[in-house]
N, C-alpha and C positions, 0 to 999 in steps of 0.2 A: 466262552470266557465270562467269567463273573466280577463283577463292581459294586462295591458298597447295597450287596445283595441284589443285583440286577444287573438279566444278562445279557450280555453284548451279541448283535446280532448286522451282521453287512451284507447288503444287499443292492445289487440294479432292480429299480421298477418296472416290472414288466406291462402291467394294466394297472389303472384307476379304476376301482368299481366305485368306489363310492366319494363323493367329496362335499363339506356344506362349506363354501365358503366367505360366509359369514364367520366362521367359529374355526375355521382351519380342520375340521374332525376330516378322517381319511378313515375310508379301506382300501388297501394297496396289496396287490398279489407282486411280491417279490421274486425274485430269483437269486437264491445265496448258492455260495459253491460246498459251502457243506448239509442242509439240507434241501437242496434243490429247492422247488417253490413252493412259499409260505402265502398265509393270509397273516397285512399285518396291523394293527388298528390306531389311533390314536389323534393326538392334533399335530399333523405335520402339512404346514399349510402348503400350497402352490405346488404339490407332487405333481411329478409330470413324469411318463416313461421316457426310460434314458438317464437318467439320472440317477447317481449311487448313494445309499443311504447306510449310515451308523447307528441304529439303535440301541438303546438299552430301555430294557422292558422286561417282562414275565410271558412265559409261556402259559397260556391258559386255553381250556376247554369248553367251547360252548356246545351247549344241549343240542341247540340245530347245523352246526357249520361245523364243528371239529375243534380241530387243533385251531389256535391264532396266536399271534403274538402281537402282544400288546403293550405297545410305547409310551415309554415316561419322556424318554429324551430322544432328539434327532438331531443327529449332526448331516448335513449334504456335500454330495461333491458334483461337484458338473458335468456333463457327459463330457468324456474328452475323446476324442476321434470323431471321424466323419459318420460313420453308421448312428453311433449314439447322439451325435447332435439330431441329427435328420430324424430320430425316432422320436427328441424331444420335443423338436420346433414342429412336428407333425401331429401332435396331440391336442393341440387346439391352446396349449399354457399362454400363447400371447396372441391376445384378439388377433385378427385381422391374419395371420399366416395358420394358412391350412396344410395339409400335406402336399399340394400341387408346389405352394409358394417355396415351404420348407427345402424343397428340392432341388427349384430353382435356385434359394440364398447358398446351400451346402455345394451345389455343383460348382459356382463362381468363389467361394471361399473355400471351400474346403474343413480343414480342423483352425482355422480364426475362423470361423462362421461365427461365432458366442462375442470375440471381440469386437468385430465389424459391429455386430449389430449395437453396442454397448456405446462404441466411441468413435466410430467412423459412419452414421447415418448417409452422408455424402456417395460414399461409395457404393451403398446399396441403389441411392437414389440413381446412378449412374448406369443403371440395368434397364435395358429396354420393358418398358411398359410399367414401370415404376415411380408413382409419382415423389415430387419431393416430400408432401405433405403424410404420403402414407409411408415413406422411410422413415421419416422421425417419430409419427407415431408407434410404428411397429419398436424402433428403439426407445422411444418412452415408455413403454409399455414391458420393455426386457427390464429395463433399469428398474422401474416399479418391482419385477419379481426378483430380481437380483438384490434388490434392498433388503425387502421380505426376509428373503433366504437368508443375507447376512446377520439382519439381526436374531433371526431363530437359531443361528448356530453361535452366534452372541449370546443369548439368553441359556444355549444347552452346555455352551462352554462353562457359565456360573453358575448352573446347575438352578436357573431359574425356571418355574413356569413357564412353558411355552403361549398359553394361553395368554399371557402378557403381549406375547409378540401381536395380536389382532388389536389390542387396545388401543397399543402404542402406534402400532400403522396408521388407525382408524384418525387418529389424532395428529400426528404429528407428517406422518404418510414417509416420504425417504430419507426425511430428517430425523426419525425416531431415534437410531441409531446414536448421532453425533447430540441428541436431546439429552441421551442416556449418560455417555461420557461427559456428556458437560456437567450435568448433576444428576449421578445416580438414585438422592435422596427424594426425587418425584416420584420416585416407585413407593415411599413408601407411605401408607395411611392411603385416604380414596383418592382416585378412583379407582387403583389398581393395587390395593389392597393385601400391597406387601410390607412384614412384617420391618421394623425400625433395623431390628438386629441384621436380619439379610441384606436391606439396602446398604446399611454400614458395611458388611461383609463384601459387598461389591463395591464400595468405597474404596476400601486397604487394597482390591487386586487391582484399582484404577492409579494406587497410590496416591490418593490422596490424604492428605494428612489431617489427624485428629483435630489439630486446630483449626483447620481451614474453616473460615466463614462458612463456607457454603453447608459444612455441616454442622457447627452450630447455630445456624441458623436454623437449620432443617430438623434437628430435634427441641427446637422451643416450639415451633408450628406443629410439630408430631405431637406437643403434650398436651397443645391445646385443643386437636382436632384429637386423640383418643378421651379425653374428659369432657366432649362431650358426650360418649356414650354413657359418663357416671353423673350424665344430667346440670354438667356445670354451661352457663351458656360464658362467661369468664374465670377466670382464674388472678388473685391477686397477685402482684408483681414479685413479688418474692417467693409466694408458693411456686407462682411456674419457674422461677430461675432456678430455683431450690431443686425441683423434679425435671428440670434438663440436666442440671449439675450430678443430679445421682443416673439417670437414664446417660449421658455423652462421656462423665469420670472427666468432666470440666472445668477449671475454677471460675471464679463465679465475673472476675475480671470481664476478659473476654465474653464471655456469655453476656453481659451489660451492655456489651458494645454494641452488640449483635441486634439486641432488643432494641436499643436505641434507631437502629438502622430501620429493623423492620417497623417502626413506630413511626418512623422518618418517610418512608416509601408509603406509608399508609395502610401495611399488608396487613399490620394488628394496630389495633385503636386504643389509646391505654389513656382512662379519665378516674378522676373521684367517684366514686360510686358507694352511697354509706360510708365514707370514712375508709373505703378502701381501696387501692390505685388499681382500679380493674383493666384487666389486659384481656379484649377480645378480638377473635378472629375478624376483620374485615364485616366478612356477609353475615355474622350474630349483632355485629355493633348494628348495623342495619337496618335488620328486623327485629332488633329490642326495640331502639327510638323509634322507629315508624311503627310500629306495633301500638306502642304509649300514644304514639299523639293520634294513632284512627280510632286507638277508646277511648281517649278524652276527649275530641267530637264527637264520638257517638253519646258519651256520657252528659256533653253539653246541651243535646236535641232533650226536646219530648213533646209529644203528639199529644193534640188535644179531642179526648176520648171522646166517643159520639154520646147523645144526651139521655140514649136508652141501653146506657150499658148493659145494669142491673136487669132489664128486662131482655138483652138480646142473651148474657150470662145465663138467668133463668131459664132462657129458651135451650140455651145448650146441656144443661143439668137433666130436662126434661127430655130431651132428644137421648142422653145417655142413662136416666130411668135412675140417678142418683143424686145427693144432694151434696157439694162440696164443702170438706172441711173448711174453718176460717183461713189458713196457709194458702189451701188451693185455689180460694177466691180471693186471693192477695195477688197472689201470681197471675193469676187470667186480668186481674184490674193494671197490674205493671205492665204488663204485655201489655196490654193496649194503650197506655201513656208513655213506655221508655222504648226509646230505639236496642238498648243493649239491657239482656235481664239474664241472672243466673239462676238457674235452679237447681237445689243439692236435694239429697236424702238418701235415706238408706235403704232396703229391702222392705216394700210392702209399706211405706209409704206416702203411696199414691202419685207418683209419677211419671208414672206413665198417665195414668187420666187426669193427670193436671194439663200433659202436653197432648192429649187429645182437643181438650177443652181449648189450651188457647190455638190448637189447629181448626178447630172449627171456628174460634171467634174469628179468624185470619178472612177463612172462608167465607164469614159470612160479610167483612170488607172487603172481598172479591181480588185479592190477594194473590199472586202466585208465589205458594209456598214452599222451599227446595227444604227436604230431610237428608240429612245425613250422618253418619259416623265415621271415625278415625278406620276402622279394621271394615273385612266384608265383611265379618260374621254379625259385627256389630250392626252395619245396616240392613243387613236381611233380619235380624230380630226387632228394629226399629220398621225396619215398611209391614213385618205379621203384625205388631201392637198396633198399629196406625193405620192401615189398613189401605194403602198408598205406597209409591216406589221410593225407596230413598238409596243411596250411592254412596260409597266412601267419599271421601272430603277428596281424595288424590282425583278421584274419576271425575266428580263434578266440576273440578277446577282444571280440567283436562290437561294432566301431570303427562309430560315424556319427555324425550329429550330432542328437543327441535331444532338445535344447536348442534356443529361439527365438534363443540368440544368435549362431551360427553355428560353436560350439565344439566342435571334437572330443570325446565321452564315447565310455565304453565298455562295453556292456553284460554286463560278465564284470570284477568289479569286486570290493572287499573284503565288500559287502553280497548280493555274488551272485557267489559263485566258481565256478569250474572244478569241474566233478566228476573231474578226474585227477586220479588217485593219485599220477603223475607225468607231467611234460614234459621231450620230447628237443626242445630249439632248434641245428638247422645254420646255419652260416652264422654264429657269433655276432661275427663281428669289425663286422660292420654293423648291430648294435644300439644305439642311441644311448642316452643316460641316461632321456630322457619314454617312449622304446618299455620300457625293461625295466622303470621303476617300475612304467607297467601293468600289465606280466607278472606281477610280483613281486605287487604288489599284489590279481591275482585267483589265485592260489595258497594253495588251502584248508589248512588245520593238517595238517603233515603228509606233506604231497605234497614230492616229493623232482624236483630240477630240476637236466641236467643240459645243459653248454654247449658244443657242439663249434665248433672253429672253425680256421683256419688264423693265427695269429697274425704270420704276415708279409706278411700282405695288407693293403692300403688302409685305413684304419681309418673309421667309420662318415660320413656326407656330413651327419649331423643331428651336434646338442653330447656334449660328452664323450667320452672316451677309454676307453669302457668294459671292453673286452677285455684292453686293455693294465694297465688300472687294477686288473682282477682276477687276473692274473695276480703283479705286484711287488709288492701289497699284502700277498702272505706267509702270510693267515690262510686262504686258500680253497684244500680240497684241487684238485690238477691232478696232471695227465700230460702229458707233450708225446713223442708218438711222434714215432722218430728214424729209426730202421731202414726203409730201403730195399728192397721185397719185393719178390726174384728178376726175378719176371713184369717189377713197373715198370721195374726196372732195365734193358727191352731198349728202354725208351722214350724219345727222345732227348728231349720235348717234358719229363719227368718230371725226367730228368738236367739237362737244363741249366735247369729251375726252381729246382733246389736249389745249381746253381754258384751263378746271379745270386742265391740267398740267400746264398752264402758270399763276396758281393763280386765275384766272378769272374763277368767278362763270358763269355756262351754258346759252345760250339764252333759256331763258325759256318762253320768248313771242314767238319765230316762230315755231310755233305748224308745223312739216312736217309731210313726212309721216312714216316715222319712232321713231319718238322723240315728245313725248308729258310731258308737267305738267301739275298736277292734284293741286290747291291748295286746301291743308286741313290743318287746324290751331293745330286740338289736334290730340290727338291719337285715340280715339276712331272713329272722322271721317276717317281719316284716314286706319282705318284696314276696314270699312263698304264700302268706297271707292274699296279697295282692293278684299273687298270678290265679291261685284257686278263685277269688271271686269274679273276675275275670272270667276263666274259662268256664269255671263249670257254676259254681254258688247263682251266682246273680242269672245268668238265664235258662238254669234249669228251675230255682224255686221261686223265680220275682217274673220272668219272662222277658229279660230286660237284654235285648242285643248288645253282644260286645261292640259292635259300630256305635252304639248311642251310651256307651262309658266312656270316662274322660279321667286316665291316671293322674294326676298332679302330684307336682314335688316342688318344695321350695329352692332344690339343687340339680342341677347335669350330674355332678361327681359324686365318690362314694358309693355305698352300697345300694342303698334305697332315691341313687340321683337318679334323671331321666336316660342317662346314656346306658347303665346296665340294664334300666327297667326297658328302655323297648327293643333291646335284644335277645330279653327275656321274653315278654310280651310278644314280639314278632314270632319264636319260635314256639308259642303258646298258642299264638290264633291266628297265623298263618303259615303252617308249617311249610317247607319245600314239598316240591312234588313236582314229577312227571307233569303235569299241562302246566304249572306254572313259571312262566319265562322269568329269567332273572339278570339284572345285569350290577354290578362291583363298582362303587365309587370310594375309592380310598378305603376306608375299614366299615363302611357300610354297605351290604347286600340289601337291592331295592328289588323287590319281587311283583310280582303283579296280583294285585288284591291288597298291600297294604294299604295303612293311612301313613300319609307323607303331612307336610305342612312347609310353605313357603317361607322363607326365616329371612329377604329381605324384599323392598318393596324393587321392582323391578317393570317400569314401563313399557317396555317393548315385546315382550313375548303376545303372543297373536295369541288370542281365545275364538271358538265360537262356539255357540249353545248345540247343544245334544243332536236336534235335529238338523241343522247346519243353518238355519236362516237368519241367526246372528252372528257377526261377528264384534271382536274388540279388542286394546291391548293392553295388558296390566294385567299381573298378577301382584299380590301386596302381603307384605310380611305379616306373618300368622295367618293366612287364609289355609284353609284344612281339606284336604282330598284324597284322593282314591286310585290308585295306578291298574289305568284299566289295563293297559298294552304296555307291553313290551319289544319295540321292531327290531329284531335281531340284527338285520343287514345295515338298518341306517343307525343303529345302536341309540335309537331313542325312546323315549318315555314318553306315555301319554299319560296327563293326568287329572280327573273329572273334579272341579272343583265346584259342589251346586250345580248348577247351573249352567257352568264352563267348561271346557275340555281345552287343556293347553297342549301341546307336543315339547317336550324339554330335551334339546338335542345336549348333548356330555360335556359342552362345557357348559351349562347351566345347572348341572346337576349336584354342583356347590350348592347350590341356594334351597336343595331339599334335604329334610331331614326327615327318621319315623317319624311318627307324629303319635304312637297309641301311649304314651307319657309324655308330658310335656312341663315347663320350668311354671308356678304361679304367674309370672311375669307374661310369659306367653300368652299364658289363658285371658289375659285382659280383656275386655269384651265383648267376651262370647258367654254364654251361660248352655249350657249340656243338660239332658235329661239326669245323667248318673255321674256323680262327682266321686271317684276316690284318690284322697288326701295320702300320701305317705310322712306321715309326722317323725322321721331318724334324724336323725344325725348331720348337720348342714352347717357351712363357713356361719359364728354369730350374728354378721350382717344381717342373715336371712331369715334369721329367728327372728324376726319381729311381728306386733300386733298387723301392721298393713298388710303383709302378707300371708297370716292367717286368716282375718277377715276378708280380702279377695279370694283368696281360696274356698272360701264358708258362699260364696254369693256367686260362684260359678255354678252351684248348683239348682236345679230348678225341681228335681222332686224326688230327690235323694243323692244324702251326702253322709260317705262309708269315711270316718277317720280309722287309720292304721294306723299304731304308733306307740309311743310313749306318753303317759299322759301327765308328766312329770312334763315334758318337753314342751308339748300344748300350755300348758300353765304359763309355762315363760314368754312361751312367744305372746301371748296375753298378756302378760304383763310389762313386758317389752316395746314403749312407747318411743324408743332411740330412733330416730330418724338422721339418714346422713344430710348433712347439709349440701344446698346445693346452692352455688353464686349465680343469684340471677339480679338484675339491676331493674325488672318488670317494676315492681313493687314503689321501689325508690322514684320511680318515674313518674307513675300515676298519683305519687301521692307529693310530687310537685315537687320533683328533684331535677337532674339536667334536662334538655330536652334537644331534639338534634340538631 
């Protein structure tokens, strides 16, 4: 029988082969009466034989195991008779009752065996050799899977993720349920990452009605927790009423009231901010004010420089066999007078050996210096330059979730700081306002922090405008190297990064030897363009490994987005085959050999290094890998990231995508041997100068544009930036304060 293209399948559980129950993932050898006994896969948590199951799912073929089927949804039903009970409670589903005990509870109950154990513990406990203590455990321990089970056939009833059911357990444990019906609108936005529409959708079957408080309340906090993924850390009081009004089909009445409440309970904070009544979430109001007044102390300090500067500077010029421009010996003299120093520039610049220099002069104050960057790839290209270990910002402020509620903390905190004297942060244009308050906030008395960055890059993909915010705000010392050094200057990839800074679309006639255009007028030439240099152009006549090319696109969608290009690409340079295992997540086939990449930042998955003698855990949005393994039977993915080897069991398998194209925005902090740009066709947003010139500096020694050069032009000349409400600026430069 078929349902909205998916077929129905009932079944008793014969055997558990496999189960992770962290993640609910199963393999379950069924016995159905029409075709006898199946393998069947999916998240059906707490399976236990004895137990009858409703699927709907797709029949599919694996390469090593056959036929299976494999579940989207599960509905349960209980064993009901004495045989099926005894076969259930004999599987080990609730601690403490084995198959001996099982035996014993079904011979004195019989078919209530399931109820006794539920709501009469007493009666168990009344069994020779039966303590009271282990009767009620053993029934707390049923009621535990009995909740479970309720709410997974809750969840398959509204055709919701099952996957949600672990969350919510995890959280709320047998009160999930009754969390759920009381307000279904907790499902939607983080942590559990269901859409606004669907939560509403579960609203109307709970009947509750359109004006009910609880939902418009629930889409004023939805507007404001999705903007920020469009970098806003508030929203003015009328924009957001405005955009609940059009997201809930609300009048604006009610919706006021609402706000007023939640402004009242303190869930959103709503002040003057520039002359605008800013409404932010709780934990941004937070770390905007705290953020403002740990740099206006740090901006208050300043150390008084030892009396041989010039000569310990000299010393370090002379150690690196160069002599520093005036910029770069502005910056090593701050460094050592300001606790807080910014430093900007663009390609080739020189800074990197500016932050060598005030790394050595640290040194030679006998300093412990921590490095780091926002992304990994970004700090494994900061410890090659520097020649030192440096860690993402998440790792060294030891980011997980140490809390039953599922909230990011951070173990490197204001009651347990940092023992550096000082931090070098690369990369700082991709630090959003929650990532620096951290920083800021585990930074011991004293410690001197300083911010490199290229300020005409992309600005951060989380809230706030932080880079830009510290720079106009006037009270933080900076430098912005400007001079162009010799060497750069023979790099076309470096030059015409600094044209499209100056407005000026790229020489795309002096074809060198690192900087080429490709003209292609539409998109389909364009991506065929792209797949030939790929496959065959670039490492048959350059010698340059397709693993060490980096497709870029300013879009996912369309012709020349990233979603057609690495399903192209995938079937380009890593075709199927015979040895290669493969396994299906939604409309994506993950094979073994491709490049994946991590798309968010996720604490708890367990790494350890190649030869096993480290371990750790974190893996971090945009980190880029390698699927070496494929385990057929536990249905999981292994995947080498540098240095890392994670195992991604299926419900994590969200958080991977191909990775052999990727959106400009992704590539932020990483720089690739081989950059090719697909310059088509993309939402106008995306045509802009910022994200042509981050695209132009992903490269490090050769950058192929494909495209239009009509196109290129504009995004050059396209200095439109969307605005983004942050209150950093207003702050620092002596506006409210918390």
């Amino acid at each position: 029988m078929e349902e909205d293209g998916l077929i129905q399948l009932e079944g008793k559980v014969a055997a558990l082969v496999f189960q992770n129950e962290e993640t609910g993932y199963a393999v379950l050898r069924l016995e159905t009466a029409e075709h006898g006994f199946v393998v069947a896969v999916g998240c059906i948590p707490c399976a236990a034989p004895g137990e009858t199951l409703f699927l709907q799912g797709r029949w599919t073929r694996h390469p090593s195991y056959g036929e299976q089927f494999r579940a989207e949804r599960a509905e349960r039903r209980l064993p009901a008779g004495a045989s099926a009970i005894l076969d259930y409670l004999s599987s080990g589903v609730i601690r403490g009752i084995g198959p001996a005990t099982a035996r014993r509870l079904v011979d004195a109950f019989g078919d209530e065996t399931l109820d006794v154990l539920e709501r009469e513990p007493d009666r168990i406990a009344a069994l020779k050799g039966v303590t009271r203590t282990k009767a009620y455990a053993w029934s707390e321990g049923y009621r535990v899977q009995t909740g479970l089970r309720r709410l997974m056939e809750f969840l398959g009833k509204h055709d919701l993720p099952h996957q949600l059911g672990i969350l919510l357990f995890r959280r709320f444990g047998q009160l999930a349920l009754d969390a759920i019906r009381d307000n279904p609108y907790l499902l939607a936005g983080e942590p559990y990452g269901l859409e606004f529409s669907a939560a509403d959708r579960l609203a109307i079957a709970l009947q509750i009605s359109a004006e009910d408080p609880r939902r418009l309340e629930a889409g004023i906090l939805f507007e404001l927790e999705h903007n920020l993924g469009n970098g806003h850390s508030f929203l003015p009081r009328g924009k957001l009423l405005d955009a609940a009004s059009r997201l809930l089909g609300a009048d604006l009445a009610p919706l006021e009231r609402c706000l007023d409440a939640l402004i009242e309970r303190r869930i959103i904070i709503c002040e003057s901010v520039s002359e605008e009544e800013a409404c932010y979430l709780s934990e941004l109001h937070h770390a905007e004010t705290e953020t403002a007044e740990a740099l206006r102390m740090l901006c208050a300090g300043q150390f008084e420089p030892p009396r041989n500067l010039d000569e310990l500077i000299g010393r370090t010029e002379a150690e690196q066999g160069i002599s520093y421009a005036p910029q770069q010996r502005l910056a090593v003299e701050l460094a050592a007078r300001h606790p807080l120093l910014l430093l900007t520039g663009g390609p080739g610049t020189g800074k990197t050996t500016t932050v060598r220099a005030i790394l050595s002069l640290f040194d030679t104050f006998g300093f412990h210096t921590a490095l780091a960057a926002p992304t990994g790839r970004a700090a494994k290209r900061l410890s090659e330059l520097c020649f030192r270990e440096a860690q993402t910002i998440h790792r060294l402020l030891e980011a997980g979730y140490h809390g039953g509620d599922g909230a990011l903390s951070f173990g490197r905190n204001a009651d347990n700081p940092l023992p550096a004297d000082a931090v070098i942060v690369d990369e700082a244009s991709m630090l959003d306002i929650l990532l620096m308050h951290a920083l800021l906030q585990a930074l011991k008395p004293g410690c001197r922090l300083i911010l490199v960055g290229d300020a005409h890059q992309l600005p951060s993909v989380g809230p706030g405008n932080l880079l830009s915010d510290l720079l106009r705000c006037g009270r933080i010392p900076s430098v912005e190297l400007t001079e162009i050094f010799r060497q750069a200057r023979e790099s076309a990839i470096v030059m015409n990064a600094h044209r499209v800074n100056r407005g000026e679309p790229p020489d795309l006639r002096n074809q060198s030897a690192d900087f080429f255009f490709l003209r292609r007028r539409d998109g389909a030439q364009t991506v065929d363009t792209i797949l030939e240099l790929c496959k065959t152009r670039l490492p048959e006549r350059l010698g340059i490994d397709p693993a060490q090319i980096q497709v870029l696109s300013p879009t996912r969608l369309r012709t020349a987005g990233t979603n057609n290009l690495n399903r192209l690409l995938q079937e380009a340079l890593n075709p199927p085959s015979v040895t290669k295992r493969e396994r299906r997540f939604g409309d994506t086939v993950f094979r073994e050999g491709d490049r994946v990449m991590q798309t968010k930042n996720n604490y708890d998955i367990l790494w350890q290094s190649p030869d096993g003698h480290r371990t750790g855990y974190g893996i971090y949005n945009g980190d880029i890998g390698r699927i070496l393994q494929i385990d057929v039977p536990g249905e999981t993915v292994t995947v080498e990231f540098d240095d890392r080897r994670a195992e991604y069991t299926p419900d994590l398998l969200g958080e991977l995508e191909l990775a052999y194209a990727m959106t400009v925005h992704k590539a932020q902090g990483s720089e690739y041997k081989a950059v090719i740009l697909a310059a088509s066709s993309a939402p106008g947003r995306l045509l802009s100068r910022s994200v042509l010139y981050t695209a132009i500096t992903r490269a490090r020694e050769l950058l192929i544009l494909v495209g239009d050069d009509d196109l290129i032009a504009r995004m050059a000349a396209n200095n439109r930036q969307q605005r983004r409400y942050s209150g950093l600026r207003y702050r620092l430069a002596g506006g409210s304060s918390p």
